[in-house]
C-alpha positions as CSV (number, residue, x, y, z in Angstrom):
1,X,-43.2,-111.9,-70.9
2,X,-42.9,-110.4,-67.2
3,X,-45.0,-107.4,-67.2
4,X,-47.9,-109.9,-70.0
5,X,-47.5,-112.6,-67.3
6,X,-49.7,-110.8,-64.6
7,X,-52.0,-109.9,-67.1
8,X,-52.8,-112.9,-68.7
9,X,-53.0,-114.6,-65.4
10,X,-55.8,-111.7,-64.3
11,X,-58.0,-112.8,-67.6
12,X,-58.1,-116.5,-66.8
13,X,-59.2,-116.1,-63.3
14,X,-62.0,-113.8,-65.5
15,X,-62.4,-116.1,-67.9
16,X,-62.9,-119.2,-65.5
17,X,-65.2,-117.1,-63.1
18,X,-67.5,-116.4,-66.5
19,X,-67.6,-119.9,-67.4
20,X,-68.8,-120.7,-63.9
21,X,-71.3,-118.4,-63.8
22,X,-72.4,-119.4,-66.9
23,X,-75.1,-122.4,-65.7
24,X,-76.1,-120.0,-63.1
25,X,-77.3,-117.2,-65.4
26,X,-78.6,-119.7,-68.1
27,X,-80.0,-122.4,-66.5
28,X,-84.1,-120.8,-66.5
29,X,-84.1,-119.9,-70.0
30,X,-82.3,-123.0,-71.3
31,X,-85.4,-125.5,-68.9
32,X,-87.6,-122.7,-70.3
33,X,-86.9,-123.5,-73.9
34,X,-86.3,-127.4,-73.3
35,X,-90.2,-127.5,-72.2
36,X,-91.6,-126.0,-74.9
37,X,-89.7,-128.0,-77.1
38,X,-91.4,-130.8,-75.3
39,X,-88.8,-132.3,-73.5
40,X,-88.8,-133.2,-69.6
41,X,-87.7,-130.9,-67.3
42,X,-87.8,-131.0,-63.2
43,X,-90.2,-129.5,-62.0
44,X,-92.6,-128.5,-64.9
45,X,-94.2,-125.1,-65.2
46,X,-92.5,-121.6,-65.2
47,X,-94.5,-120.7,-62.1
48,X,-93.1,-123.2,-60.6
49,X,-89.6,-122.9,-61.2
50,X,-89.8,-119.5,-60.3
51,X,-89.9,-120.2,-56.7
52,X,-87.5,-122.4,-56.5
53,X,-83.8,-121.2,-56.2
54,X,-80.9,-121.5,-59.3
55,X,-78.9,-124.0,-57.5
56,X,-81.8,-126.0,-57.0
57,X,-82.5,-126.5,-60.4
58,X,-79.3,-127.3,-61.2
59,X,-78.8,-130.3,-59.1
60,X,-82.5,-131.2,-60.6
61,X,-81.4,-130.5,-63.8
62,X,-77.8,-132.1,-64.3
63,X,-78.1,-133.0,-67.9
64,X,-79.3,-129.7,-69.0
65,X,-75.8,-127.4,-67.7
66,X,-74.0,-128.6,-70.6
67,X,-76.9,-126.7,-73.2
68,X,-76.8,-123.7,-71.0
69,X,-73.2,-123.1,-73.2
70,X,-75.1,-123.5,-76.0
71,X,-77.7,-121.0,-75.8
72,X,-78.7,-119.0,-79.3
73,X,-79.8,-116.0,-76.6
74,X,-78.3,-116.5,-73.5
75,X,-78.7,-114.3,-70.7
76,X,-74.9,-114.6,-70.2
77,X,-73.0,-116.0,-73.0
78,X,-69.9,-117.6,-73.1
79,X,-66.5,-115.6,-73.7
80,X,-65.9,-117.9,-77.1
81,X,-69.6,-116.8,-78.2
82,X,-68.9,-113.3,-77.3
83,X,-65.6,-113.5,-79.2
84,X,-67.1,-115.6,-82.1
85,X,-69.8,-112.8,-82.2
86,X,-66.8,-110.1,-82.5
87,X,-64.9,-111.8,-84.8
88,X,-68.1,-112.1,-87.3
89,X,-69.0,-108.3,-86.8
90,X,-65.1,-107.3,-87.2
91,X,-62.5,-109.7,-88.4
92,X,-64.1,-111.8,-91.1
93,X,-66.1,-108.7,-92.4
94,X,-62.3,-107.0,-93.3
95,X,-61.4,-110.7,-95.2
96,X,-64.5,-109.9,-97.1
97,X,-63.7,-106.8,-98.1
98,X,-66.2,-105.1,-95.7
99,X,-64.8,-103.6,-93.0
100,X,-66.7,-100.5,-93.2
101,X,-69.9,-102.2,-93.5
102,X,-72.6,-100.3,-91.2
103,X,-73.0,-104.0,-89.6
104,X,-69.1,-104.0,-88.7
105,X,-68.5,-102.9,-85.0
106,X,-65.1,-101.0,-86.9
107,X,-67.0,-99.0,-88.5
108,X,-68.8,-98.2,-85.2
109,X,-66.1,-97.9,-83.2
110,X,-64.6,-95.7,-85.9
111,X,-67.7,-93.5,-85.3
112,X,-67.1,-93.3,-81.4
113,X,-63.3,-93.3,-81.8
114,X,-64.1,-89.9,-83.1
115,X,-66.1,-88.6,-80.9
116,X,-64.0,-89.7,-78.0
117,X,-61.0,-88.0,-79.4
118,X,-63.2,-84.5,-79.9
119,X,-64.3,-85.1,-76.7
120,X,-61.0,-85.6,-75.2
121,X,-59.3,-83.0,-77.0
122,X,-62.0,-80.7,-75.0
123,X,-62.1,-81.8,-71.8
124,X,-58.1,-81.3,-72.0
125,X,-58.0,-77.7,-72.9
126,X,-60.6,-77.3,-69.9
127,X,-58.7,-79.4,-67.3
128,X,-55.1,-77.8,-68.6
129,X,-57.0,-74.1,-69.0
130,X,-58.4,-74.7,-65.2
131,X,-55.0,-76.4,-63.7
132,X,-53.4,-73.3,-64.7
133,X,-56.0,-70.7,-63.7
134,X,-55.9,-72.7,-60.4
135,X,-52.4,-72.6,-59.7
136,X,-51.7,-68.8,-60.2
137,X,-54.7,-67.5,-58.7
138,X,-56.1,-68.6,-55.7
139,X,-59.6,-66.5,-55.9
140,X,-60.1,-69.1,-59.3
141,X,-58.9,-72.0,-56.5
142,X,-61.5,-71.0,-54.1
143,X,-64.2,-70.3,-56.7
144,X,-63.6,-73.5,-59.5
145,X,-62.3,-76.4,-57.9
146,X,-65.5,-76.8,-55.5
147,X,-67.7,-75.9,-58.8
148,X,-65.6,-79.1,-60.5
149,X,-66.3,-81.5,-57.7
150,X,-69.7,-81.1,-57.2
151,X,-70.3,-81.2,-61.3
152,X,-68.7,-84.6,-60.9
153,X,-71.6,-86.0,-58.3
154,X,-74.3,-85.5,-61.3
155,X,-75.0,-88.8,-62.6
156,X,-74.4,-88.5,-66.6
157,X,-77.0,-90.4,-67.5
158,X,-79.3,-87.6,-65.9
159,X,-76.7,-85.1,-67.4
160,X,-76.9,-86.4,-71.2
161,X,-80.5,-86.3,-72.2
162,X,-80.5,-82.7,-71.0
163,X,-77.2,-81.8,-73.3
164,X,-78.8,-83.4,-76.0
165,X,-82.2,-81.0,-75.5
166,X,-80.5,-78.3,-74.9
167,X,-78.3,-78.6,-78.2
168,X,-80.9,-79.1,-80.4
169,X,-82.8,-75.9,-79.1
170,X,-80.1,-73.7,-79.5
171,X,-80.1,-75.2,-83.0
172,X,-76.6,-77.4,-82.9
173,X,-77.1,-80.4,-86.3
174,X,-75.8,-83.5,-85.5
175,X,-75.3,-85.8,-82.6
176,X,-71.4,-85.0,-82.9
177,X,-71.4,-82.2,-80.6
178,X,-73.5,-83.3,-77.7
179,X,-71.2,-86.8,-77.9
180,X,-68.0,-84.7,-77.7
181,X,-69.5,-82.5,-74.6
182,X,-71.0,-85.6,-72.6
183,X,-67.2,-87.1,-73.1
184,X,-65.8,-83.6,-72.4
185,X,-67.7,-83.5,-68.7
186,X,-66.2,-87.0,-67.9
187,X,-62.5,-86.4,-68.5
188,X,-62.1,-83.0,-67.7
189,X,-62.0,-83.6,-64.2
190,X,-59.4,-86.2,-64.0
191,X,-56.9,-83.8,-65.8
192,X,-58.1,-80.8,-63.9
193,X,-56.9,-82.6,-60.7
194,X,-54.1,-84.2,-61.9
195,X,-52.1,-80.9,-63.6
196,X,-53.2,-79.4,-60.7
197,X,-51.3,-81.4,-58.3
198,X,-48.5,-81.9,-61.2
199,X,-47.7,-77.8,-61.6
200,X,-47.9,-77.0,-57.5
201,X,-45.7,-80.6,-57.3
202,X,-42.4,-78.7,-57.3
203,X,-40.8,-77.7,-53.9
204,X,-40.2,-74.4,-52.3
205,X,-36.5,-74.3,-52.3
206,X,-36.7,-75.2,-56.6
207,X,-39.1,-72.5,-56.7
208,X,-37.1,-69.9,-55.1
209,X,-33.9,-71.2,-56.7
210,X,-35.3,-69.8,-60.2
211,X,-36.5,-66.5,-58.4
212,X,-32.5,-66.0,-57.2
213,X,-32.0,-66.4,-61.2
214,X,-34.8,-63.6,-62.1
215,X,-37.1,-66.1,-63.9
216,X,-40.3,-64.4,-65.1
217,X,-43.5,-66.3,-64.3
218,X,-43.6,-67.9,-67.3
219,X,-40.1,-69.0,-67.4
220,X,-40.9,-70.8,-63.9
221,X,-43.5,-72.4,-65.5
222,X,-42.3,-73.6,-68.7
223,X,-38.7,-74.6,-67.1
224,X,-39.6,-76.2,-63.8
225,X,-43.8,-76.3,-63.5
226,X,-44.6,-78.1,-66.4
227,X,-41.9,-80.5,-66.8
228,X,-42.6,-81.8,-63.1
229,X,-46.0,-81.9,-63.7
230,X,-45.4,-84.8,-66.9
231,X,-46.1,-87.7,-64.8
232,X,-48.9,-86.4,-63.3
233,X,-50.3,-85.4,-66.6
234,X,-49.7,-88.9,-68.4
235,X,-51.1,-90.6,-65.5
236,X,-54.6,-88.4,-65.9
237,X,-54.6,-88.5,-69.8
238,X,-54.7,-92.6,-69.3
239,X,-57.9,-91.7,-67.0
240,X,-59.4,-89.1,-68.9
241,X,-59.2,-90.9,-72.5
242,X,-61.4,-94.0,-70.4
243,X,-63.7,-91.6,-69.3
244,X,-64.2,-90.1,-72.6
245,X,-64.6,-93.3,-74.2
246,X,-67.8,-94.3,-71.7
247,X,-69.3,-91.0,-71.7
248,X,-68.8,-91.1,-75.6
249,X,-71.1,-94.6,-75.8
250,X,-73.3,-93.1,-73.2
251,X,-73.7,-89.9,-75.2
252,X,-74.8,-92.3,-77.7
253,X,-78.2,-93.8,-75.8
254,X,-80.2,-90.6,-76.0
255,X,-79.6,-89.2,-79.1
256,X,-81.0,-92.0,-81.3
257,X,-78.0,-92.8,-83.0
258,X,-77.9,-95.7,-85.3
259,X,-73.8,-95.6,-85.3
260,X,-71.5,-96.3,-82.9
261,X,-70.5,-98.8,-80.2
262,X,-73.1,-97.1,-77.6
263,X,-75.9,-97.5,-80.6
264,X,-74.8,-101.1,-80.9
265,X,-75.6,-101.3,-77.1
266,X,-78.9,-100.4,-77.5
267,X,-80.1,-101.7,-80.5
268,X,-79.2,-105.2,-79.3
269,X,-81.2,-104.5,-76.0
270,X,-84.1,-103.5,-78.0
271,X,-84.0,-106.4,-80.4
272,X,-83.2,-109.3,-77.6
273,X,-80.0,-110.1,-79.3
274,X,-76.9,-110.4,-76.1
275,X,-74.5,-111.1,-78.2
276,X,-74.5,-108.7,-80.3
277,X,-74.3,-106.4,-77.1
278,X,-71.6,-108.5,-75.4
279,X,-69.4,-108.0,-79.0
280,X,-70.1,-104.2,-78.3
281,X,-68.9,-104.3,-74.6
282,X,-65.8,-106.2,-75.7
283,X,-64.9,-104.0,-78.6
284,X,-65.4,-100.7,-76.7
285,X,-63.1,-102.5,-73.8
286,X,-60.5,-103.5,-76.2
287,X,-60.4,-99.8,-77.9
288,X,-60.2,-98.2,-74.4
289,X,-57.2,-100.7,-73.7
290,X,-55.5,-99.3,-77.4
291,X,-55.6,-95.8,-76.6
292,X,-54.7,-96.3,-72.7
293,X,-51.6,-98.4,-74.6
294,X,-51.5,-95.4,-77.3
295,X,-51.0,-93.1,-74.4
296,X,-48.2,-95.0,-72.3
297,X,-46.5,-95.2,-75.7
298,X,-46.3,-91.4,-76.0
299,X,-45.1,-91.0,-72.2
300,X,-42.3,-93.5,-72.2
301,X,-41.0,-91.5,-74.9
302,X,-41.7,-88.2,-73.3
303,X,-40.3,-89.1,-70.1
304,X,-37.5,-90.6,-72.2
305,X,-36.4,-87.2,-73.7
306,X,-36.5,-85.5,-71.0
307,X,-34.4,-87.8,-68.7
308,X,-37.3,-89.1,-66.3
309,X,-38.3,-92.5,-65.7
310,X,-41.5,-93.7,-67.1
């Protein structure tokens, strides 16, 4: 109850923010709609209302804050419509039998589940691969790590259509692959710096304790290096599996993919229908918070095993 305490605390200052800003965000669309429906609204006219500020036409407009809840398309909906919207696209489709039903967002986030995980099982060998390289040779520190941080300042939304094009013309089927590279290029970094400062973590004197003993190189490492560097690792998996998950869904925008969270995202834009992107947000934010949970799971009982605290 302790450590949920702080945590449910932080989403009711969320959620009470959200409902606040709700008559703020919907107020236009909801006069908008009340006029056509040829009901009184102060002032009349869209030009009109356009120059005149949000608060304004609130305090004009008292009686119309309560239907700005109540939109059908809001601009920002509610958090009990968003989760309404998730519970018809996710929950009452498994009563019904179909919870694989290409209109359930499980069956989409099953589809960029998997290519999170491919993607994070890359960008892991990468950022494991280069921590090591790093660490026992410095011409690889001198030439790599600057090549890593500057691949970081390319927006991905620039980097992904070009993956995509350049897949396709070196004849890769499927939109698998590119997803798994775009979410590779996110969380590689993380775990690159992380194992990094994990295996160069241990101390001088430990270091030359294990020379005194004759430990090979590869004793060092696998007796003293790595075991240090398990905090530091955990603590850069729980980045890296985030950052897989969003390059994942925005893998997903360029490649015209009809499945997935990311394809949810867009197909809702395209057809005007918030909720249904909303439901998408909140279901890709809920599977980022099971594998971050998956993940701390894994290193309380690694740490456990091997006597650290996790």
């Amino acid at each position: 109850m302790r450590a949920a305490l702080p945590v449910l605390v932080v989403l009711a200052l969320i959620g009470a923010l959200w409902y606040a800003a709700v008559p703020f965000m919907n107020i236009r669309v909801s006069l908008d709609l009340a006029e056509r429906m040829g009901e009184t609204v102060e002032p009349e006219g869209v030009n009109v209302r356009r120059e005149l500020s949000v608060p304004t036409l609130l305090l004009n407009n008292p009686g119309r804050i309560g239907e700005t809840f109540r939109l059908e398309r809001p601009r920002l909906p509610t958090p009990g419509q968003v989760l309404s919207e998730l519970w018809a696209t996710s929950g009452a489709m498994v009563l019904e039998g179909r919870g694989f039903s290409k209109r359930s967002l499980i069956y989409h986030g099953w589809i960029t589940l998997r290519s999170t995980l491919s993607g994070f099982a890359l960008g892991l060998a990468l950022g494991l691969a280069g921590a090591v390289a790093i660490t026992y040779a410095r011409v690889v520190e001198r030439s790599l790590m600057p090549w890593a941080i500057i691949s970081q300042t390319i927006p991905i939304v620039a980097l992904a259509p070009m993956i995509v094009v350049l897949s396709s013309q070196i004849g890769v089927e499927g939109r698998g692959l590119p997803k798994a590279i775009i979410s590779a290029y996110l969380c590689y970094f993380p775990i690159l710096v992380g194992m990094v400062k994990g295996l160069n973590s241990p101390s001088d004197q430990q270091l030359d304790l294990l020379k005194t003993y004759s430990a090979s190189g590869f004793q060092s490492f696998w007796k003293l290096r790595l075991p240090a560097s398990m905090p530091y690792l955990f603590a850069s998996l729980k980045v890296g599996i985030a950052a897989a998950l969003v390059g994942t869904i925005v893998g997903e925008l360029p490649t015209g993919a009809i499945s997935g969270l990311g394809a949810r995202i867009l197909i809702g834009d395209q057809f005007g229908t918030p909720l249904a992107i909303w439901a998408a947000l909140l279901a890709a934010a809920i599977l980022a918070g099971l594998l971050v949970t998956a993940l701390d799971m894994v290193q309380r009982s690694v740490l456990r095993r091997r006597g650290m605290a996790a």
